[in-house]
C-alpha positions as CSV (number, residue, x, y, z in Angstrom):
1,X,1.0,12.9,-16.6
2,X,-1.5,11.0,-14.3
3,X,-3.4,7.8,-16.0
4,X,-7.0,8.0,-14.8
5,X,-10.6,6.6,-17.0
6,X,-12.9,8.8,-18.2
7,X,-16.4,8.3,-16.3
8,X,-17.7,6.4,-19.2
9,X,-14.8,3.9,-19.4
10,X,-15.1,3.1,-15.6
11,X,-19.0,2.6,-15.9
12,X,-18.0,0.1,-18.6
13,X,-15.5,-1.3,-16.6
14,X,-17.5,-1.2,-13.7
15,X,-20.1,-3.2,-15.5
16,X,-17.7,-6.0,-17.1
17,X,-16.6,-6.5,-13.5
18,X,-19.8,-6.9,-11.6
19,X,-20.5,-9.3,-14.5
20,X,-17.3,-11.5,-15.4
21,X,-18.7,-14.7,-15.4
22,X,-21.5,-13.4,-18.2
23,X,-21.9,-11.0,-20.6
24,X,-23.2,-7.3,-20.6
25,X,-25.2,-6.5,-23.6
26,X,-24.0,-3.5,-25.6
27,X,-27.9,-2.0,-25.5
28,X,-27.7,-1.8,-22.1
29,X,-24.4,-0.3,-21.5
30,X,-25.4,2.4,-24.3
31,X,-29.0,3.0,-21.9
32,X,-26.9,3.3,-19.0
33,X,-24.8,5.8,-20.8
34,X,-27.3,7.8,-22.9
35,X,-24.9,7.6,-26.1
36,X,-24.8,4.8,-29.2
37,X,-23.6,1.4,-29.2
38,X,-21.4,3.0,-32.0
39,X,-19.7,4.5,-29.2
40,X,-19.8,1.8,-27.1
41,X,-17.7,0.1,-29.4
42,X,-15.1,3.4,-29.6
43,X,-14.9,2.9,-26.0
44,X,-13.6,-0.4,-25.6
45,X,-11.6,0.6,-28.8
46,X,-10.0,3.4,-26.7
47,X,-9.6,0.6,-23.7
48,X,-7.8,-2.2,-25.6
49,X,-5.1,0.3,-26.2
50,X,-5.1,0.0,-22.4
51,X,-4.5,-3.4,-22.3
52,X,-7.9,-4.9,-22.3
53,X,-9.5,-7.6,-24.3
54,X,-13.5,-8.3,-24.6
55,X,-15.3,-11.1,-26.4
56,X,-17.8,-9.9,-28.4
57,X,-20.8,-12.2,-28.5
58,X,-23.9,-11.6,-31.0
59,X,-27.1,-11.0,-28.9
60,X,-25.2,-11.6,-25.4
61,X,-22.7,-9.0,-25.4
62,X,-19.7,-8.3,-24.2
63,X,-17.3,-10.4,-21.7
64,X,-13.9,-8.8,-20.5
65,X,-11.2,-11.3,-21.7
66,X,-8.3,-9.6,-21.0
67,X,-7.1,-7.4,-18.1
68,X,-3.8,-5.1,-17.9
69,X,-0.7,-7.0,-17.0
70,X,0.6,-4.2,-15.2
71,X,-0.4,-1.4,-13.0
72,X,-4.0,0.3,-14.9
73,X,-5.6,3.2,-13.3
74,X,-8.8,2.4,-15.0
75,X,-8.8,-1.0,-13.8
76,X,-8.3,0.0,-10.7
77,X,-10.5,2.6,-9.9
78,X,-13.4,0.1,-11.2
79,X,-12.8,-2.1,-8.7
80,X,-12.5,0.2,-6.2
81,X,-15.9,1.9,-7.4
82,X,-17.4,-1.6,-7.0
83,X,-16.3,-2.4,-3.5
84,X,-18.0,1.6,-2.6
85,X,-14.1,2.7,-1.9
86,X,-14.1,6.3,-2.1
87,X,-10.5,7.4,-3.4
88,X,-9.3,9.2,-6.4
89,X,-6.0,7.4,-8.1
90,X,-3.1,9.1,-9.6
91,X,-1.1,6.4,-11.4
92,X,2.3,8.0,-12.5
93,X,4.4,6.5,-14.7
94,X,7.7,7.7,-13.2
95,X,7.7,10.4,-10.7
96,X,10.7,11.6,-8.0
97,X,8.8,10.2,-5.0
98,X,5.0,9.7,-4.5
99,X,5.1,11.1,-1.0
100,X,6.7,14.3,-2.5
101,X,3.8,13.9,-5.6
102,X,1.5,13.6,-2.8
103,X,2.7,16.9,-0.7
104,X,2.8,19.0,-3.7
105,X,-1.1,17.5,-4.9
106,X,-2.2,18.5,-0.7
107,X,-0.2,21.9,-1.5
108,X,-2.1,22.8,-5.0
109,X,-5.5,21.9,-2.7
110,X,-6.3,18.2,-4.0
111,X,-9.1,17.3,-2.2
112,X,-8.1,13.9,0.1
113,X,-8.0,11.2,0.6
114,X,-6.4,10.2,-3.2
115,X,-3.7,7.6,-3.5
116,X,-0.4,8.4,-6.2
117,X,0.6,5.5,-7.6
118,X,3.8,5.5,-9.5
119,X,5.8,2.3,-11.4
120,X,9.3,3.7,-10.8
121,X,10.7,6.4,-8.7
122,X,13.6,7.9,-9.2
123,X,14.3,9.5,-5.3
124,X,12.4,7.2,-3.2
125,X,13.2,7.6,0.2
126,X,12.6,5.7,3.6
127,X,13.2,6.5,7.1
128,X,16.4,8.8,8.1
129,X,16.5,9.8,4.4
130,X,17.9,6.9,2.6
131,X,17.3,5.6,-0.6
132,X,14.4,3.2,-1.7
133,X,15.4,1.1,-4.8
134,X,12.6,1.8,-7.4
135,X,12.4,-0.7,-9.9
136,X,10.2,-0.4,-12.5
137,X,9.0,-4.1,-12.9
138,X,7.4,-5.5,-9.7
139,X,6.9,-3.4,-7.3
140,X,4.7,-1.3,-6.2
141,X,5.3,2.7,-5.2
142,X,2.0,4.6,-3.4
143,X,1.6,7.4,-1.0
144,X,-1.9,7.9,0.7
145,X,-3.0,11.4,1.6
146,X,-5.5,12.7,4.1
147,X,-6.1,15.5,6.2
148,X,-6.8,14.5,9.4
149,X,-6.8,17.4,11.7
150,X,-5.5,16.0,14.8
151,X,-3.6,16.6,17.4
152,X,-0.1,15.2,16.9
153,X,-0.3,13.2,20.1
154,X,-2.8,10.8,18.3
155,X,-0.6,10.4,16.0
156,X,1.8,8.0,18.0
157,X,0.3,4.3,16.7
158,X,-0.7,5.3,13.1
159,X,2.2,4.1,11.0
160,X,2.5,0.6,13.4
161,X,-1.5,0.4,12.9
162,X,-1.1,0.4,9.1
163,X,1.8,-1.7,8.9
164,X,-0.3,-4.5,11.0
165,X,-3.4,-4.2,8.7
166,X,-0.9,-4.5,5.5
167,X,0.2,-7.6,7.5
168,X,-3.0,-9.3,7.5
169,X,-3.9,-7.9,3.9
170,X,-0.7,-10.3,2.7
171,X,-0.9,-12.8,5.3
172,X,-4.2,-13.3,3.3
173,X,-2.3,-14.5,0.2
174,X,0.7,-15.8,1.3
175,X,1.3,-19.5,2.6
176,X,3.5,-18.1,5.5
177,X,2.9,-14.4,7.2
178,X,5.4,-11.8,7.1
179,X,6.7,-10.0,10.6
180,X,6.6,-6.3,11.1
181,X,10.0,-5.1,12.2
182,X,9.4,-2.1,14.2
183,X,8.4,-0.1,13.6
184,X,7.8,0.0,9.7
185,X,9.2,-2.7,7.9
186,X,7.6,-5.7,6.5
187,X,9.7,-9.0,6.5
188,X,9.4,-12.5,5.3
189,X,11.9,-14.9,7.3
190,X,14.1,-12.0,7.7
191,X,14.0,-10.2,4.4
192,X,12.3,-7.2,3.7
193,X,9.7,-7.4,1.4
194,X,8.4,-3.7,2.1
195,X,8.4,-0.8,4.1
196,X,6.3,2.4,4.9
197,X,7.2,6.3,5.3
198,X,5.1,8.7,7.3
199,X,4.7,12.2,6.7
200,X,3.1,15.1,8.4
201,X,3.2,18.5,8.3
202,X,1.2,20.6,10.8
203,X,-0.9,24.1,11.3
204,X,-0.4,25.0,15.2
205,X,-1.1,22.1,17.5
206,X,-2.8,20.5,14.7
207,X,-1.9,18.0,12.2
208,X,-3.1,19.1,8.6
209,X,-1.6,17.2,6.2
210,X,-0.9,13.6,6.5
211,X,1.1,11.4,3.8
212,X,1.4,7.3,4.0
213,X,3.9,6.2,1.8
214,X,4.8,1.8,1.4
215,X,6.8,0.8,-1.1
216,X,6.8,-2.9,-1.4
217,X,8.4,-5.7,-3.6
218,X,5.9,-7.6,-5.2
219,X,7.2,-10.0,-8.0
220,X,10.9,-8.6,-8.0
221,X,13.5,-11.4,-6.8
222,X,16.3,-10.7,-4.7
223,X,18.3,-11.3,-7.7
224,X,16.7,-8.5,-9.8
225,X,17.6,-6.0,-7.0
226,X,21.4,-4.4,-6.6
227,X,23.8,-6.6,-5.1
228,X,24.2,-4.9,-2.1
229,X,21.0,-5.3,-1.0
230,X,19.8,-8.3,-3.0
231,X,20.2,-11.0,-0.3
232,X,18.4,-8.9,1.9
233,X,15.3,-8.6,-0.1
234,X,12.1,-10.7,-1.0
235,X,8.8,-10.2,-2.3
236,X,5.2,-11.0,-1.8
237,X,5.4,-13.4,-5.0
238,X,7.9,-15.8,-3.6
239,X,5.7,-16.5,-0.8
240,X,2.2,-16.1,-2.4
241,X,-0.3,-19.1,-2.6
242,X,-1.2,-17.8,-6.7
243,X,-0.3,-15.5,-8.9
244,X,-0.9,-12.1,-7.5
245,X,-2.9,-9.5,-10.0
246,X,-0.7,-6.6,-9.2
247,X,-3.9,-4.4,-9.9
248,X,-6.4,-6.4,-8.2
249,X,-3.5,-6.3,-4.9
250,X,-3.1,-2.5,-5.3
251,X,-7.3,-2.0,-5.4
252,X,-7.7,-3.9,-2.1
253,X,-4.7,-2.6,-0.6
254,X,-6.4,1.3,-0.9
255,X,-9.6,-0.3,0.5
256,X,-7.4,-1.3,3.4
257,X,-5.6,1.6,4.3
258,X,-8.3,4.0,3.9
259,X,-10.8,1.6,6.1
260,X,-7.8,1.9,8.3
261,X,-7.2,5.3,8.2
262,X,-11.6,5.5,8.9
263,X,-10.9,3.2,12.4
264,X,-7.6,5.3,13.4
265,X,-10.1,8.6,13.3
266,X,-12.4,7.4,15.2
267,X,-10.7,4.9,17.8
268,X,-12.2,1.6,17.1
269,X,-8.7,0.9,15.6
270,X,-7.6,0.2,19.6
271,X,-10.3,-3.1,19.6
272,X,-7.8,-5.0,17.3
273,X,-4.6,-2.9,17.5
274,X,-3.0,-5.2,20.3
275,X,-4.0,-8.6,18.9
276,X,-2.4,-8.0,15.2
277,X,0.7,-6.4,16.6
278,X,1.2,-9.5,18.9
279,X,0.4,-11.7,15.8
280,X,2.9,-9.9,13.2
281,X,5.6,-8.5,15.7
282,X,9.1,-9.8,14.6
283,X,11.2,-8.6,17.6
284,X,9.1,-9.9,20.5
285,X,11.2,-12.2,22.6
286,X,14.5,-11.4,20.8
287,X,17.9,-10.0,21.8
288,X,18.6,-6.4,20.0
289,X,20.1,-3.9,20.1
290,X,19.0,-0.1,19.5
291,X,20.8,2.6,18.4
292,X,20.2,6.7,18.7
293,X,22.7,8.5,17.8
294,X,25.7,7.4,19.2
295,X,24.1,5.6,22.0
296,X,23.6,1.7,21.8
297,X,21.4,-0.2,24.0
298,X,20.8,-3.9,24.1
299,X,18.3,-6.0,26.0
300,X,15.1,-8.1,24.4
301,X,12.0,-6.8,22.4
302,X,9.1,-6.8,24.8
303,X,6.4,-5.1,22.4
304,X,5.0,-1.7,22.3
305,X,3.3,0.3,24.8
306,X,-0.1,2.3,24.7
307,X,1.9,5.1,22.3
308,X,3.6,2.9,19.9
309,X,7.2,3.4,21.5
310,X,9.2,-0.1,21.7
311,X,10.0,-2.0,24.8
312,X,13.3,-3.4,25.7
313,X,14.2,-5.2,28.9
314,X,18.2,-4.1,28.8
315,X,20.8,-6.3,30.4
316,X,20.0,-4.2,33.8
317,X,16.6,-5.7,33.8
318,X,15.2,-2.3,33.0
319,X,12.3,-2.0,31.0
320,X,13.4,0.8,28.1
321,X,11.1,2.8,25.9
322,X,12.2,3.9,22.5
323,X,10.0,6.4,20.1
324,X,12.7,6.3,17.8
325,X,15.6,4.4,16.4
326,X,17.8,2.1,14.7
327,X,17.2,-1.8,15.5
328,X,19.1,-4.4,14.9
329,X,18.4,-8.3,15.3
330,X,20.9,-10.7,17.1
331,X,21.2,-13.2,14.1
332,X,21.8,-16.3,17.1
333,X,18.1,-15.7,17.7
334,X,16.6,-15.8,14.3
């Protein structure tokens, strides 16, 4: 079942927020409302079963004191109401795979663009099918849907373009920024910290139905993870100049992506494209190797082009272009 407030817990919310520092008087929250400040009070009873606290102050009001831990829907739909975000959250609490959740929502008409939100998966995916480990505790899960109607050929640049603005989202919170291995995986000093699935499905020459899905580790340790992959793996945490609010993170990572998604539409996304992917581009400038199929070819990361395909300058001299593949870092160049 999907977590969401009801619209007179999120113009409580709402109200607590714009006012954390002071205090919201329960008269003016039962105006704004048109009810009692009898129910006022069976509100916020309803939200401390949520996980929040308020301070209850005679003739000042109310205060929030105490916010959800982990992920809230309610918490986070009230800060994106603030911030004039436009985007309806499903917050799951286990679901097979929010990009699936998200094609079956498009399928049963849910108007876009929504976000589902889940705290474990149990058949994430990423690219070429494989798994995504799903913890419960510490990472987030959330697949972004629109419907874009656009020709697929447009399409090229979207998933680099969101991976850059993620980028600079946690480059914003971190001491040290993470890389973007082409062409969807987030990195700090080698180890992945995220990565991102796109989805489409189309109507003619046109694409209806498009699904963003990023799955990234956000207070889970390597050693939390399986083995196998554990010394491969990070999270934003480890690198983070505070304590990140995993709800506060998720409410301006939406704002993000659909701002994004808004400059990708219309084209101004191309003024700052360039300069972010030359900023969080891990390959640039290193010997790898990428593999299709059975073919291997090696030579040194030299960006992208116009359409997002990866450049390589093989051992020929040739410059390559790759829509598609497997890379793999030299380790003497990291």
């Amino acid at each position: 079942m999907s977590e969401s407030a009801t619209p007179s817990e999120l113009v409580i919310l709402r109200e607590l927020l714009a006012n954390e520092t002071g205090f919201v008087s329960g008269s003016a929250l039962a105006a704004k409302l048109g009810v009692s400040r009898v129910a006022i009070w069976q509100h916020m009873e309803k939200l401390r079963t949520r996980g929040f606290g308020f301070q209850a102050v005679r003739a000042r009001g109310y205060r929030l004191n105490r916010r959800p831990a982990t992920l809230s829907a309610p918490f986070i739909e009230a800060l994106l109401a603030n911030n004039g975000t436009g985007c309806r959250v499903l917050l799951l609490d286990e679901v097979d795979s929010t990009n699936d959740e998200a094609a079956r929502q498009l399928a049963a008409g849910e108007l876009a663009p929504f976000v589902v939100i889940a705290r474990s998966q149990t058949r994430g995916r990423g690219r070429f099918g494989r798994q995504w480990q799903s913890a419960k505790v510490g990472n987030l899960y959330a697949s972004f849907a629109f419907r874009p109607q656009l020709p697929p050929g447009r399409m090229q640049t979207f998933t680099l373009w969101m991976g850059v603005v993620i980028c600079d989202l946690v480059a914003s919170l971190c001491t040290s920024a993470p890389g973007l291995k082409w062409p969807n995986d987030l990195l700090f000093d080698n180890k992945k910290a995220g990565g991102m699935l796109t989805e489409a499905r189309m109507d003619s020459d046109t694409i209806r139905d498009l699904i963003f899905g990023i799955g990234l580790n956000v207070s889970t340790a390597g050693e939390a993870l399986p083995e196998e992959i554990a010394a491969r793996a990070t999270c934003l945490a480890a690198h983070a100049t505070e304590s990140i609010d995993i709800n506060r993170f998720t409410a301006a990572l939406i704002t993000r992506v659909n701002s994004a998604y808004q400059a990708f539409l219309d084209g101004t996304f191309r003024d700052t494209f360039a300069d972010l992917w030359n900023r969080f581009d891990l390959l640039r400038g290193r010997q790898i190797a990428v593999l299709q199929g059975e073919t291997r070819v090696a030579g040194i990361a030299s960006g992208v082009d116009d359409e997002g395909a990866l450049l390589l300058r093989d051992e020929a001299g040739r410059l390559q272009r790759f829509r598609a593949g497997e890379v793999s870092i030299d380790k003497s160049t990291l």
